[in-house]
C-alpha positions in Angstrom: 33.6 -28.1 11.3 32.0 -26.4 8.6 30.7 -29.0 5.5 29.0 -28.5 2.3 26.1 -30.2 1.5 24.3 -29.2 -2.4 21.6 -30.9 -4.1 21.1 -30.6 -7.2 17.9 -28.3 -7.4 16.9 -26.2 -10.6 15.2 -22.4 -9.5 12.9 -21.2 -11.4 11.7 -17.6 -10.5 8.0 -17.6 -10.0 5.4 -14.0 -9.2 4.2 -15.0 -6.2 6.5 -17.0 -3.1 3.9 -20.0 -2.1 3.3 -21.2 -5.5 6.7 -21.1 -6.7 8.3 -23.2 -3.6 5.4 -25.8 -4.6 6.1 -25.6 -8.2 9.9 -25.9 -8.1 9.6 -28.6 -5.0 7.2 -30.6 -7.4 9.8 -30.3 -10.0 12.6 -31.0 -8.4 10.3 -34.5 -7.3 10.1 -35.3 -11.1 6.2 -33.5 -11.7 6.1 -30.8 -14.1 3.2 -28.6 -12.3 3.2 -24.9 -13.1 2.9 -21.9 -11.0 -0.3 -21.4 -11.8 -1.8 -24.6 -11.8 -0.9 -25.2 -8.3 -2.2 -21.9 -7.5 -5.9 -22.8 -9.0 -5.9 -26.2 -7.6 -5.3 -25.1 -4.2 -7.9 -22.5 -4.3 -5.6 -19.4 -3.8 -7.4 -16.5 -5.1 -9.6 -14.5 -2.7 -10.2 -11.2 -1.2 -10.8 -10.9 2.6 -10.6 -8.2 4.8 -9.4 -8.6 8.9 -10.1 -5.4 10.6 -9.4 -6.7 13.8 -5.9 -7.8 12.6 -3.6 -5.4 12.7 -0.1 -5.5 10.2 2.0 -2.2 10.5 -0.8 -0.9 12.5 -3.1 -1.1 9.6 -5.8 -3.9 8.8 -5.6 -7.2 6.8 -6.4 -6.8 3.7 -5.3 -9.9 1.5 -5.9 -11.3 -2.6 -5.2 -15.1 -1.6 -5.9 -17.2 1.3 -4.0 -17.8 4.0 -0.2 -18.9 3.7 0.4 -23.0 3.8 -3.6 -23.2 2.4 -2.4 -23.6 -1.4 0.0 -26.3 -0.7 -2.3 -28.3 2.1 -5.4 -28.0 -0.6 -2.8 -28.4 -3.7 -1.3 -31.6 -2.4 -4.7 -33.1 -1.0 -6.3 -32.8 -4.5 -3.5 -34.2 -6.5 -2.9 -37.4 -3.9 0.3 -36.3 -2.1 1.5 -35.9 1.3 3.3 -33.0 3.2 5.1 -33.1 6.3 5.0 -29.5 8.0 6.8 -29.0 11.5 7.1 -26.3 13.4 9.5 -25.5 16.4 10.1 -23.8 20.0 13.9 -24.0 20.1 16.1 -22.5 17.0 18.4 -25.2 17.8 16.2 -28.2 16.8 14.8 -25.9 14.0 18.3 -26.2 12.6 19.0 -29.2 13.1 15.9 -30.7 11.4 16.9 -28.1 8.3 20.8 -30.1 8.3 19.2 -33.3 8.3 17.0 -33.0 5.6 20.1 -31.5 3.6 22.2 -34.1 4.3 19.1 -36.5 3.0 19.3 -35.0 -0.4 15.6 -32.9 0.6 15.4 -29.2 -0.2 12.7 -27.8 2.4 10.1 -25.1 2.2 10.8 -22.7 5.0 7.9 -19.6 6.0 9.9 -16.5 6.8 9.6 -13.1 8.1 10.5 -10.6 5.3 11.9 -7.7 7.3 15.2 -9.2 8.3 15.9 -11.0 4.5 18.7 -9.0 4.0 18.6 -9.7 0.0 15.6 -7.8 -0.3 15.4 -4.2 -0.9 14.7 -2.1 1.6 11.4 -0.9 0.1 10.0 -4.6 0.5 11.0 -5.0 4.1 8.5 -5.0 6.9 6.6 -6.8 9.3 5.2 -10.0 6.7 5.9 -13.6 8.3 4.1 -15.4 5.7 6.7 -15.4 3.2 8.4 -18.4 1.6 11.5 -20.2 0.3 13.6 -23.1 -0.1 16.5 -24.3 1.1 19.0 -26.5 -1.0 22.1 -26.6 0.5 24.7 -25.2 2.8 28.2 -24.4 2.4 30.3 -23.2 5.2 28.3 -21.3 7.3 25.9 -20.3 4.6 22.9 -21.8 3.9 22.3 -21.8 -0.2 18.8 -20.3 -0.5 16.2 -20.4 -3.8 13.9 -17.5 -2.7 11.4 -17.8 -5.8 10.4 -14.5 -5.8 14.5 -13.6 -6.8 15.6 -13.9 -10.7 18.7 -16.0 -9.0 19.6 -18.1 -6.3 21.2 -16.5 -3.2 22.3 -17.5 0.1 22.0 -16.3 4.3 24.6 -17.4 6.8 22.9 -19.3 10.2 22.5 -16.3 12.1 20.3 -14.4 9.2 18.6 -17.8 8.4 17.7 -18.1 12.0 16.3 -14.5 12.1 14.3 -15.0 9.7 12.3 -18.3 10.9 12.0 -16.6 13.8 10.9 -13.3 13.1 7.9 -12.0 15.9 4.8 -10.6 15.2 1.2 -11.7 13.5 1.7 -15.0 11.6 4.9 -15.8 13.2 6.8 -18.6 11.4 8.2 -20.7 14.3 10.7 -21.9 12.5 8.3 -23.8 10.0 9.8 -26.2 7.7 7.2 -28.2 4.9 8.0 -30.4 2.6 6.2 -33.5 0.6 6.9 -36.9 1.3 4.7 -39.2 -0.8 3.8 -39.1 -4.0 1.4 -41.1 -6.5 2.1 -42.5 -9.6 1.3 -40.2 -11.4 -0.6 -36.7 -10.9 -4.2 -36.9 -12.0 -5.4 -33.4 -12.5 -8.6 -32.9 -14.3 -11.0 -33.4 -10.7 -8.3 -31.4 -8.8 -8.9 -28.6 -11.1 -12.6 -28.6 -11.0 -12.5 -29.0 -7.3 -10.1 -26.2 -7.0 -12.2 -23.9 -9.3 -15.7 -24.5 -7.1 -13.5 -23.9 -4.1 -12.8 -20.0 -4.9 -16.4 -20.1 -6.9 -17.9 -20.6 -3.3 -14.8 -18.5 -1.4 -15.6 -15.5 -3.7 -19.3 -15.6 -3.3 -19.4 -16.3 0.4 -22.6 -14.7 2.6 -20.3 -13.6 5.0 -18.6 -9.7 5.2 -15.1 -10.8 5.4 -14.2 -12.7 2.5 -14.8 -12.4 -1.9 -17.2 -10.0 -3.3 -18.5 -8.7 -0.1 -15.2 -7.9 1.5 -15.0 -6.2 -1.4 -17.3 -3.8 -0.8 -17.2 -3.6 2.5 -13.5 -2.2 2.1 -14.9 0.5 -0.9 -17.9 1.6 1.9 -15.1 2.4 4.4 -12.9 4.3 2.3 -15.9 6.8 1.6 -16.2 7.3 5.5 -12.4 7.0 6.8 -11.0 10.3 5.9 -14.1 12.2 8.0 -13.9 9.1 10.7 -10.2 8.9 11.3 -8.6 11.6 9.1 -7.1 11.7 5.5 -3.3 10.5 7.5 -4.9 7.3 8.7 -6.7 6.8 5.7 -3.6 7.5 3.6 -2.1 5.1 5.9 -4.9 2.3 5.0 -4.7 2.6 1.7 -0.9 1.9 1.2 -1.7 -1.1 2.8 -4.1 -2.4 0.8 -2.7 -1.5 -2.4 1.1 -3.1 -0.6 -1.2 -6.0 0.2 -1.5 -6.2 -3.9 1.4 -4.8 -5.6 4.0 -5.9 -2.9 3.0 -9.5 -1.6 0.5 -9.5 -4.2 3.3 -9.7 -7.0 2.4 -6.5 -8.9 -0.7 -5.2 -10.4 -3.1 -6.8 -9.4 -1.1 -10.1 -9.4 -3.0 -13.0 -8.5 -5.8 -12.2 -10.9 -3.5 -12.5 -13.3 -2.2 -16.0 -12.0 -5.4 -17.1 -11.9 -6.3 -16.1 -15.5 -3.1 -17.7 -16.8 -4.4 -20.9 -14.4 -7.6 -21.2 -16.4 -6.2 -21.0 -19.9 -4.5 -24.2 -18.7 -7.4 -25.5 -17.4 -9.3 -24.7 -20.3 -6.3 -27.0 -22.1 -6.4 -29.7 -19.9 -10.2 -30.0 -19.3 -10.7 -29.3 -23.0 -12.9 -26.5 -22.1 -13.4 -23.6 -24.2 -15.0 -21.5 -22.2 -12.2 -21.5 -20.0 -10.5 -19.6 -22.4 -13.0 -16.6 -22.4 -12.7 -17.0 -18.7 -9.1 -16.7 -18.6 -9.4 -13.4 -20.7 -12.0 -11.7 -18.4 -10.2 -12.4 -15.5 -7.2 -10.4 -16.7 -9.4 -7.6 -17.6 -10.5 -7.7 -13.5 -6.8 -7.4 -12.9 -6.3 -4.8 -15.0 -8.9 -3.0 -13.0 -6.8 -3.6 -9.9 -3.7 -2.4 -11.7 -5.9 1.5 -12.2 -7.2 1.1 -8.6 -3.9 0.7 -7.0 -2.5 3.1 -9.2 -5.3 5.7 -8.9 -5.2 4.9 -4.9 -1.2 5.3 -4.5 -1.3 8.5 -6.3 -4.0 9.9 -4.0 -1.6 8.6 -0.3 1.4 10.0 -2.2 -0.4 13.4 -2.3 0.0 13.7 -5.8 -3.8 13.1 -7.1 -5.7 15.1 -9.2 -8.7 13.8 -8.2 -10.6 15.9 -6.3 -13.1 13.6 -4.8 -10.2 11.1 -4.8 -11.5 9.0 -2.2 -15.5 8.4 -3.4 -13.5 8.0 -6.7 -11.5 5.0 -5.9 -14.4 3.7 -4.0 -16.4 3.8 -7.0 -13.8 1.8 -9.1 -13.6 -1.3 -6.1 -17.0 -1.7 -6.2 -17.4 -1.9 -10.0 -15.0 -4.8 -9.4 -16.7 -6.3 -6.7 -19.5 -6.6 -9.2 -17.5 -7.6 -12.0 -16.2 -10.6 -9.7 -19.6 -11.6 -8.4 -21.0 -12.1 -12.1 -17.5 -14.1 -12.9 -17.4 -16.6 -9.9 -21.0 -17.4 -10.5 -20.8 -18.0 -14.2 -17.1 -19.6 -13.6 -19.0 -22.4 -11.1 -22.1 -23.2 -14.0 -19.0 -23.8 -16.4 -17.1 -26.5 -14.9 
């Protein structure tokens, strides 16, 4: 028996998938919060580098912190509660997704990217961290809002199932999120000075893995990978990191830019000026992501001019690396 079941949900394409599930799920709930205002709150922006975590046999290199972090942080600061569940069987998986349709709830679902059959083909490999929601089903298709898509689309159960089942690092397990209490109303000038001090301390960390010091950890490495494992490998590395950015990182550089759109609203809502002139350095840092990943794609597509292409591109990460240690540290004195 095949029954349709549609609730009334307005999409709203976002950049990047986390933040616009949140942003469209608060909406739906009656709470205008924008993309990047959830993004700021919950602390999304970092850099950190996983060598011993291999994703298309190539490290983890990532510009925001772990998937489910920006909603768990996000909802905590602004008072409201998620339930998150995740599942052995496919079977129960579905059948907790049904009942929440038939209760009028659109769901959060993480997903492995490689089987979404909407996407092109260029942006499907191994990723399990990427997310949607689910509004509705009709027939034997479940009515999807994938926020990264201009409009709304849909997967039948089998494709839906692949997806939330997809093997590999990060696997979803069929995880389903959604929030169930709410206060009065949202309160956001402490959640935004809490979120800010968050990525202040995330980005200045004393540890190699994470913020300014992943950084250059990463930029050291590209100066010794071609001799240590070859220019192919290191060809290899860098189309990661820069797919890391563009790809999942929603373009250029992308979550710099989200962030710098966060604290011009901050600098609105906190009546902070300076927030402003923060907001505006901040894009310049992403701008000088956008030349690295461009500079560093041309050089694994084999079609760089640059002779010492590798010391080259090196040179330009840590220059940002500095450039973000002097912003996170002034950023945190601000607010």
């Amino acid at each position: 028996m095949s029954e349709t079941l549609k609730i009334d949900f307005s999409h709203k394409q976002s950049a990047h998938c986390e933040n616009g599930v949140v942003s469209n799920l608060m909406r739906h709930n009656g709470f205008e919060v924008s993309e990047p205002m959830v993004f700021g709150i919950g602390s999304g922006l970092l850099f950190s580098y996983l060598p011993f975590i291999k994703v298309n046999h190539a490290p983890v290199f990532t510009y925001r912190v772990l998937p489910g972090l920006v909603f768990n942080r996000f909802a905590k600061r602004v008072g409201i509660k998620i339930k998150r569940e995740k599942f052995k069987s496919p079977k129960k998986a579905k059948s907790r997704l049904d009942q929440n349709l038939r209760k009028n709830n659109p769901v959060g679902l993480q997903v492995g990217v490689y089987h979404l059959i909407y996407f092109p083909d260029e942006y499907r490999f191994h990723f399990n961290a990427h997310n949607m929601v689910v509004y509705g089903k009709q027939d034997d298709r479940y009515l999807i809002s994938d926020p990264v898509m201009e409009d709304v689309t849909s997967l039948t159960e089998k494709e839906l199932e692949k997806v939330r089942f997809a093997k590999g690092a990060f696997a979803p397990k069929g995880h389903i999120y959604y929030p169930t209490v709410f206060p009065e109303e949202l309160h956001l000038e402490r959640a935004i000075v809490k979120g800010i001090k968050q990525t202040c301390r995330d980005m200045t960390a004393p540890v190699p893995i994470v913020g300014v010091k992943a950084i250059r950890w990463v930029a050291r490495n590209i100066r010794k990978w071609p001799k240590k494992i070859g220019p192919k490998k290191t060809n290899h590395y860098l189309g990661q990191i820069v797919r890391m950015q563009e790809e999942i990182g929603t373009g250029g550089g992308g979550f710099r830019y989200i962030y710098a759109a966060f604290l011009q609203e901050a600098a609105e809502v906190l009546q902070n000026e300076q927030l402003r002139k923060f907001s505006k350095e901040m894009t310049e840092i992403g701008d000088l992501w956008r030349d690295f990943a461009l500079d560093a794609s041309r050089i694994y597509k084999n079609r760089s001019a640059l002779t010492d292409g590798y010391n080259e591109i090196a040179d330009q990460m840590e220059a940002i690396a500095e450039r973000e240690k002097v912003f996170f540290k002034k950023l945190k004195k601000a607010v």
